[in-house]
Biopython code that builds the backbone (N, CA, C, O; Angstrom):
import numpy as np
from Bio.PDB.StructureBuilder import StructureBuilder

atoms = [
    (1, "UNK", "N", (9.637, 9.322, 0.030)),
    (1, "UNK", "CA", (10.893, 8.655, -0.221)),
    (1, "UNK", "C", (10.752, 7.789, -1.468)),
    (1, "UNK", "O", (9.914, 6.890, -1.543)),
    (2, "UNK", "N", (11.497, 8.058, -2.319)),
    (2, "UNK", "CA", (11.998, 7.234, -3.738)),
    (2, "UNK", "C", (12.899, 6.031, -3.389)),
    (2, "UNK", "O", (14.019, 6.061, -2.878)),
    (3, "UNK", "N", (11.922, 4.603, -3.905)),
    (3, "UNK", "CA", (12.727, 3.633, -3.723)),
    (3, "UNK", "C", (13.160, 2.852, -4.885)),
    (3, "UNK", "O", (12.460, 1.858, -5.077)),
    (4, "UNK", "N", (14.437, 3.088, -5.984)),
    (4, "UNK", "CA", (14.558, 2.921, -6.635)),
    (4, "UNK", "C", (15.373, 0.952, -6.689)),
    (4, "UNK", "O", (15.725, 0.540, -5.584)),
    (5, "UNK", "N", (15.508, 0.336, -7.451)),
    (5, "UNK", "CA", (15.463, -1.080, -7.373)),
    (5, "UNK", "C", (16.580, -1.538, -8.734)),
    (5, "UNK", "O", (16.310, -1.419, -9.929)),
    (6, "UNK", "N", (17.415, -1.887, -8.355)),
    (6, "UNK", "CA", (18.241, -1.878, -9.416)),
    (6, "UNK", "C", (17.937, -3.339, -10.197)),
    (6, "UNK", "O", (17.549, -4.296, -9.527)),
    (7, "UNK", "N", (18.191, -3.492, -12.060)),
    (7, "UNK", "CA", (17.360, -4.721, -12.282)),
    (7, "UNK", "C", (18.098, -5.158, -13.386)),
    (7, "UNK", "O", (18.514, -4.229, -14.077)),
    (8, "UNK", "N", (18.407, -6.344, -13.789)),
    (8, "UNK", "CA", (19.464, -6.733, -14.819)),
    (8, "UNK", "C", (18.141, -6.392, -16.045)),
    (8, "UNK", "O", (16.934, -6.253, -15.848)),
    (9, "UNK", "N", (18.755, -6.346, -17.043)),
    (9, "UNK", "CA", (17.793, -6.563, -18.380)),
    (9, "UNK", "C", (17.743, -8.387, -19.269)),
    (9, "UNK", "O", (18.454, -8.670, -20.232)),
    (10, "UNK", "N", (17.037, -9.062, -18.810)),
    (10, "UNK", "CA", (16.763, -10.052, -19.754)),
    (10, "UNK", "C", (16.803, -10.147, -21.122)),
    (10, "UNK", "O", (17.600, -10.839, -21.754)),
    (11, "UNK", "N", (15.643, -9.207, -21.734)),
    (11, "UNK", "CA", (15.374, -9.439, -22.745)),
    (11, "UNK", "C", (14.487, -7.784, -23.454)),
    (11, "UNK", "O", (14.017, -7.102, -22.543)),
    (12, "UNK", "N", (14.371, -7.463, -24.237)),
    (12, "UNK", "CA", (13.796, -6.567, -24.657)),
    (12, "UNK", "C", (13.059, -6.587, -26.050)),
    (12, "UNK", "O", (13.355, -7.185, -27.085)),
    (13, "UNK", "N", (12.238, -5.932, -25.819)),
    (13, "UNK", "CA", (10.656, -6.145, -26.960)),
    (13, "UNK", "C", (10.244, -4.594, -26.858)),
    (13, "UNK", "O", (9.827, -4.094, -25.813)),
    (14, "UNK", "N", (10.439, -3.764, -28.281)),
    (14, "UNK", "CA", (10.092, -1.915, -28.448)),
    (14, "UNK", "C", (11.076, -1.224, -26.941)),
    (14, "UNK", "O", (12.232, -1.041, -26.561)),
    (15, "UNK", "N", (9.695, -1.048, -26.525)),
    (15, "UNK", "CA", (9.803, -0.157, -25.171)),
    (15, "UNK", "C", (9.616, -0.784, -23.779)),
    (15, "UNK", "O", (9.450, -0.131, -22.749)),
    (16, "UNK", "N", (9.669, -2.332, -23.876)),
    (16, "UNK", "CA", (9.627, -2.976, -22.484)),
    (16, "UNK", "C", (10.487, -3.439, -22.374)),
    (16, "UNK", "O", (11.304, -3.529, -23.290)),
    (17, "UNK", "N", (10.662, -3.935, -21.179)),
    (17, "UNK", "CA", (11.879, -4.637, -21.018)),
    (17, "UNK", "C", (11.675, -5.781, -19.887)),
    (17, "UNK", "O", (11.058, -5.512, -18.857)),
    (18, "UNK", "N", (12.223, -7.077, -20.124)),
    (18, "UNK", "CA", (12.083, -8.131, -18.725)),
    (18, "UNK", "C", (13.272, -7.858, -18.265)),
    (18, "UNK", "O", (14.267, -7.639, -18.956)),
    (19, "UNK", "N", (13.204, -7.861, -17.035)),
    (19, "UNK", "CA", (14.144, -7.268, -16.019)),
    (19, "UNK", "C", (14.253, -7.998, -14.717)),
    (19, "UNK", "O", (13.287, -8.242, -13.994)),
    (20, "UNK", "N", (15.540, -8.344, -14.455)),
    (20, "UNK", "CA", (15.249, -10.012, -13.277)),
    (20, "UNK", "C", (16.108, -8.795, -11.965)),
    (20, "UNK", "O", (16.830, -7.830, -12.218)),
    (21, "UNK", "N", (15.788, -9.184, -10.968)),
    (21, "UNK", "CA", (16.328, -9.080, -9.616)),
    (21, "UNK", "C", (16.458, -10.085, -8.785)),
    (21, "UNK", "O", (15.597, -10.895, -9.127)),
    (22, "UNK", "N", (17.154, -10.578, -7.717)),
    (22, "UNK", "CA", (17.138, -11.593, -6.656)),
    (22, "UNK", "C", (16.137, -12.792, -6.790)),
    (22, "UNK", "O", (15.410, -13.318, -5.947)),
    (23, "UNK", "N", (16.339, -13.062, -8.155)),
    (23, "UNK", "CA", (14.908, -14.497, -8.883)),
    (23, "UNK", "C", (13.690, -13.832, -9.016)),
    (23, "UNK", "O", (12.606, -14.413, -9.063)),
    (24, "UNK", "N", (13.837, -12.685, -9.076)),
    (24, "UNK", "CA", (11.977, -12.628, -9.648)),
    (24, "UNK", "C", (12.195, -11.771, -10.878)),
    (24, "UNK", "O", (13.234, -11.131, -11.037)),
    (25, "UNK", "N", (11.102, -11.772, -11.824)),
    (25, "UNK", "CA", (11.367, -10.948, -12.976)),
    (25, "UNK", "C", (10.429, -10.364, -12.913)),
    (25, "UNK", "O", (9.596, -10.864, -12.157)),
    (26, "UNK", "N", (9.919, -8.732, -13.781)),
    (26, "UNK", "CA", (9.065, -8.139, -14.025)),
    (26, "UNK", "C", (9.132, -7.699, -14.857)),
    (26, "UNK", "O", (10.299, -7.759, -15.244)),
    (27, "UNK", "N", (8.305, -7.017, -15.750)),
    (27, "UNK", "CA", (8.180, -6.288, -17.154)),
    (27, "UNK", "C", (8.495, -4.826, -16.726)),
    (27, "UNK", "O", (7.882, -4.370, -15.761)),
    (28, "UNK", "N", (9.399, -4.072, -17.369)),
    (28, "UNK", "CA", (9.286, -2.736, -17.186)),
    (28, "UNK", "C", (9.645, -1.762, -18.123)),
    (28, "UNK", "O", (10.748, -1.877, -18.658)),
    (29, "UNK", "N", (8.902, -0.803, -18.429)),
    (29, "UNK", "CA", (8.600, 0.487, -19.155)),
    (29, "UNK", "C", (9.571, 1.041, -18.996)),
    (29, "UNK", "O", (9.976, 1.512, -17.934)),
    (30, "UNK", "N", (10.458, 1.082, -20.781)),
    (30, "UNK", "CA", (11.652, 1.708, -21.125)),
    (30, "UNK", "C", (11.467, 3.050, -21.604)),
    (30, "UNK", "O", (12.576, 3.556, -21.776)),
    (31, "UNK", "N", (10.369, 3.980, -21.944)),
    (31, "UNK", "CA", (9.970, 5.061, -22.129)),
    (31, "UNK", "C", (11.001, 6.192, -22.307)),
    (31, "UNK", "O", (11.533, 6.878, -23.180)),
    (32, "UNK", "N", (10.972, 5.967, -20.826)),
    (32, "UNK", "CA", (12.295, 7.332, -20.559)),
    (32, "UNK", "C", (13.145, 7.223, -20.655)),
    (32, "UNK", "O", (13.776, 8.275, -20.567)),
    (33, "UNK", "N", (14.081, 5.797, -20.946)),
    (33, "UNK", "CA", (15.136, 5.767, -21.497)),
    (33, "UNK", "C", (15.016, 5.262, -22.766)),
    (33, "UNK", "O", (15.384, 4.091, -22.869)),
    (34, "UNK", "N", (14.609, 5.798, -23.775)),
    (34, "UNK", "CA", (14.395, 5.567, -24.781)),
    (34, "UNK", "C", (15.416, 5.866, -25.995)),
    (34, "UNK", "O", (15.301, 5.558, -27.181)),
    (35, "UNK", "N", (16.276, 6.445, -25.445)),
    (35, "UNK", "CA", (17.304, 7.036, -26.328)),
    (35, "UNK", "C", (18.629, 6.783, -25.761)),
    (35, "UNK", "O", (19.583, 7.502, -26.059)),
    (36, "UNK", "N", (18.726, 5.841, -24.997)),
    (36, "UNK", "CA", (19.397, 5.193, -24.531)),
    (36, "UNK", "C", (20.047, 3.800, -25.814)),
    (36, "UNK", "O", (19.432, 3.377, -26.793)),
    (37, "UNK", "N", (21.230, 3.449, -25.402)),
    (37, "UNK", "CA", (21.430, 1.935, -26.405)),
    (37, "UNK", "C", (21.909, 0.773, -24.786)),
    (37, "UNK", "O", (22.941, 0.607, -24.135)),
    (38, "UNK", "N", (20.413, 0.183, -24.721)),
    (38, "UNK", "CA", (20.163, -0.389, -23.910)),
    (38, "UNK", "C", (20.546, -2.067, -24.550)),
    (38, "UNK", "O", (20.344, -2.295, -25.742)),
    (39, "UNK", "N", (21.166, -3.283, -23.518)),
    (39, "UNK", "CA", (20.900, -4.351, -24.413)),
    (39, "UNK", "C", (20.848, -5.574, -23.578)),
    (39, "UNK", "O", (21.774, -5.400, -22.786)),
    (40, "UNK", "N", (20.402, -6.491, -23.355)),
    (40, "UNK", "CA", (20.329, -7.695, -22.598)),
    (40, "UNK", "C", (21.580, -7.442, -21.751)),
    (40, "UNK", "O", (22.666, -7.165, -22.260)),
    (41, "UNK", "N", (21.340, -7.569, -20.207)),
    (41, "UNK", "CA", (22.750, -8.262, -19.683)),
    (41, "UNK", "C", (22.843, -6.379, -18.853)),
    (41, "UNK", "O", (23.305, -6.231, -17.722)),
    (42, "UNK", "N", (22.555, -5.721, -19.318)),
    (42, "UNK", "CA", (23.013, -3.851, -18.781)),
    (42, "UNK", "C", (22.244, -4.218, -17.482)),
    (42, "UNK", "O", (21.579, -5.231, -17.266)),
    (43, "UNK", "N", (22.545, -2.922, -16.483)),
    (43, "UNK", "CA", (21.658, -2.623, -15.447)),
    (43, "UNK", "C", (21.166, -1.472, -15.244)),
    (43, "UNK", "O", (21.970, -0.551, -15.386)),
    (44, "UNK", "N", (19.615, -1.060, -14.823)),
    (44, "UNK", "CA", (19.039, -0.118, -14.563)),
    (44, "UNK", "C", (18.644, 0.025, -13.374)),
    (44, "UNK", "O", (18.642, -0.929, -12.596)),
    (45, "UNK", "N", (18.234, 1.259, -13.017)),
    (45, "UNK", "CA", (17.418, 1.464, -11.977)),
    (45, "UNK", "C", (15.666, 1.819, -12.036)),
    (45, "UNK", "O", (15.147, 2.827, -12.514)),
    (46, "UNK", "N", (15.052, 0.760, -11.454)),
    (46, "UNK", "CA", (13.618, 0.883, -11.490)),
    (46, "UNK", "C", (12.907, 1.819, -10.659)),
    (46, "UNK", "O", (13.506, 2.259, -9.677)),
    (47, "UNK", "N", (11.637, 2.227, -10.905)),
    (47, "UNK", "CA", (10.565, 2.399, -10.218)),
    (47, "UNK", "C", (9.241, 2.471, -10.263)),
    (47, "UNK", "O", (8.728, 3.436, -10.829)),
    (48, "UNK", "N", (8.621, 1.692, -9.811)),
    (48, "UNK", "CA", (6.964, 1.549, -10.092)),
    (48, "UNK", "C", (6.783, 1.155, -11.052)),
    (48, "UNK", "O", (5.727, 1.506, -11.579)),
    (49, "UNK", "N", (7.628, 0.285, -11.760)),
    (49, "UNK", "CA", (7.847, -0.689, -13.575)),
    (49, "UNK", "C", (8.069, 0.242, -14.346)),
    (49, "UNK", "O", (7.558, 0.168, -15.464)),
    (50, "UNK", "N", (8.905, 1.427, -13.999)),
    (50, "UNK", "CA", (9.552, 2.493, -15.130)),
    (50, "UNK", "C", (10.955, 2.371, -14.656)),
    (50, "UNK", "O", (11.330, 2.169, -13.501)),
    (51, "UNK", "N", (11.688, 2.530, -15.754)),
    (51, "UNK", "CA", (13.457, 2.611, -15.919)),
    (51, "UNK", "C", (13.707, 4.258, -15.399)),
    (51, "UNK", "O", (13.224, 5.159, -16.086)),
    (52, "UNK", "N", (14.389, 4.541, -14.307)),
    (52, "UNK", "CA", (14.612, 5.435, -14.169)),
    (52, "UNK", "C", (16.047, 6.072, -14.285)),
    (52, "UNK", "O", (16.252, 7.271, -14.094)),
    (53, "UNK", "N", (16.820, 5.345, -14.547)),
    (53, "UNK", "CA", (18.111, 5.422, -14.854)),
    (53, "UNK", "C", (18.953, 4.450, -15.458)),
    (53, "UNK", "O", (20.139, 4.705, -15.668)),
]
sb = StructureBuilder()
sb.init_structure("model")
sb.init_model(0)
sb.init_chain("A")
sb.init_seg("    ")
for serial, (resi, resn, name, xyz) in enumerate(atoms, 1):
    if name == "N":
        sb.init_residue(resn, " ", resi, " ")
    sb.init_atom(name, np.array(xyz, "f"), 0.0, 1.0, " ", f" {name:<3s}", serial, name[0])
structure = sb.get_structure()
């Protein structure tokens, strides 16, 4: 089972991204959405500190 985690975007630096949920933040690997026009404030879906959507 895939548990994906939905995560605001803070801030972004290349291909990472700080990404806050319910007060906690984590760093996560923009890789695969890389061709995306991603920008502070959007929402994604995480998994395992990769953007999966």
């Amino acid at each position: 089972m895939c548990l994906g985690i939905p995560m605001r975007i803070v801030r972004i630096d290349n291909l990472k991204a700080l990404c806050e949920a319910n007060g906690f933040e984590r760093e996560i690997d923009l890789f695969l959405l890389q061709h995306e026009a991603l920008a502070p404030g959007d929402y994604l879906v995480t998994h395992l500190g990769q953007a999966i959507q």
